[in-house]
C-alpha positions in Angstrom: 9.3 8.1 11.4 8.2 10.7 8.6 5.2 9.9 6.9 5.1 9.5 2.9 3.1 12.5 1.7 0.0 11.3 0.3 0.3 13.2 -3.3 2.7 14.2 -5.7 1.6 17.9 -4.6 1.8 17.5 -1.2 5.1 16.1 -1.4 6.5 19.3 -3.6 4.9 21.7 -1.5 6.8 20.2 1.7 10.5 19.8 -0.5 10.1 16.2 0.5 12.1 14.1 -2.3 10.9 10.8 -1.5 7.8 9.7 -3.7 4.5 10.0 -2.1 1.9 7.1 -1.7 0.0 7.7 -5.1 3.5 8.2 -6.8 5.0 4.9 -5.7 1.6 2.9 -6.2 -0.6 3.9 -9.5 -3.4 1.9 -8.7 -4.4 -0.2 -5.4 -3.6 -3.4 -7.9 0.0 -2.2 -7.9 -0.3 -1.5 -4.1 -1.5 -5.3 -3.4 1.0 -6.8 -5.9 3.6 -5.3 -3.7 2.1 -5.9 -0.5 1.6 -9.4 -0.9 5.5 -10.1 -2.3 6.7 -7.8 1.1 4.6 -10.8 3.0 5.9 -13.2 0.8 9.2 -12.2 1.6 8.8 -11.6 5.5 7.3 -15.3 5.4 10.4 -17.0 3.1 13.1 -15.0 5.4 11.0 -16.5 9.0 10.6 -13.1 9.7 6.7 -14.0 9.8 4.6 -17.2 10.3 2.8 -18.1 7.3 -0.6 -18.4 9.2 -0.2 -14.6 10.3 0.4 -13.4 6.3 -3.3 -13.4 5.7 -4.1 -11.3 8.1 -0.8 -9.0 7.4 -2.2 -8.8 4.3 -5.2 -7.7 5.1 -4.0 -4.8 7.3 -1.8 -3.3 4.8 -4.8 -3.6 2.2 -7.0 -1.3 4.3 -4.4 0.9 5.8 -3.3 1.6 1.8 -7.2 2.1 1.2 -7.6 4.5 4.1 -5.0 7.0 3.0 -7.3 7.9 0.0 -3.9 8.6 -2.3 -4.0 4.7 -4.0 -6.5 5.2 -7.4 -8.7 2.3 -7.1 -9.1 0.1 -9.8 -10.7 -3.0 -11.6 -12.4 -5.0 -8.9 -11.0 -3.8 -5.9 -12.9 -0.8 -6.8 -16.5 -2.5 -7.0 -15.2 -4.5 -4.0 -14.1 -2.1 -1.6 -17.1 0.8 -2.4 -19.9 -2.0 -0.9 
């Protein structure tokens, strides 16, 4: 596996065509909106149980949080800097 690059910089600077993180997700409300349809989806297709999706969601939330490349916004920002 090869990691997304974090910024649009780092992902020129390494010739990497793919999108990085912050390209793909403009603000951390995109990045849950997506999130929670990919669970969604895992869930509908019995890839998932629907008493694991919370926690799923959950995971992904502060793994997307900890790679400092998602802008923060509205009240996930006044949430997550308690």
């Amino acid at each position: 596996m090869v990691a997304f690059a974090n910024t649009k910089a780092e992902r020129l600077a390494s010739g990497d065509p793919r999108l990085s993180i912050e390209e793909r997700y403009p603000s951390f409300s995109a990045y849950d909106k997506a999130v929670r349809a990919a669970v969604d989806d895992f869930v509908a297709k019995r890839f998932m149980l629907r008493e694991d999706a919370q926690a799923a969601v959950n995971r992904m939330l502060r793994a997307g949080r900890a790679t400092g490349a998602i802008a923060m916004d509205g009240a996930y920002k006044d949430l997550l800097e308690r």
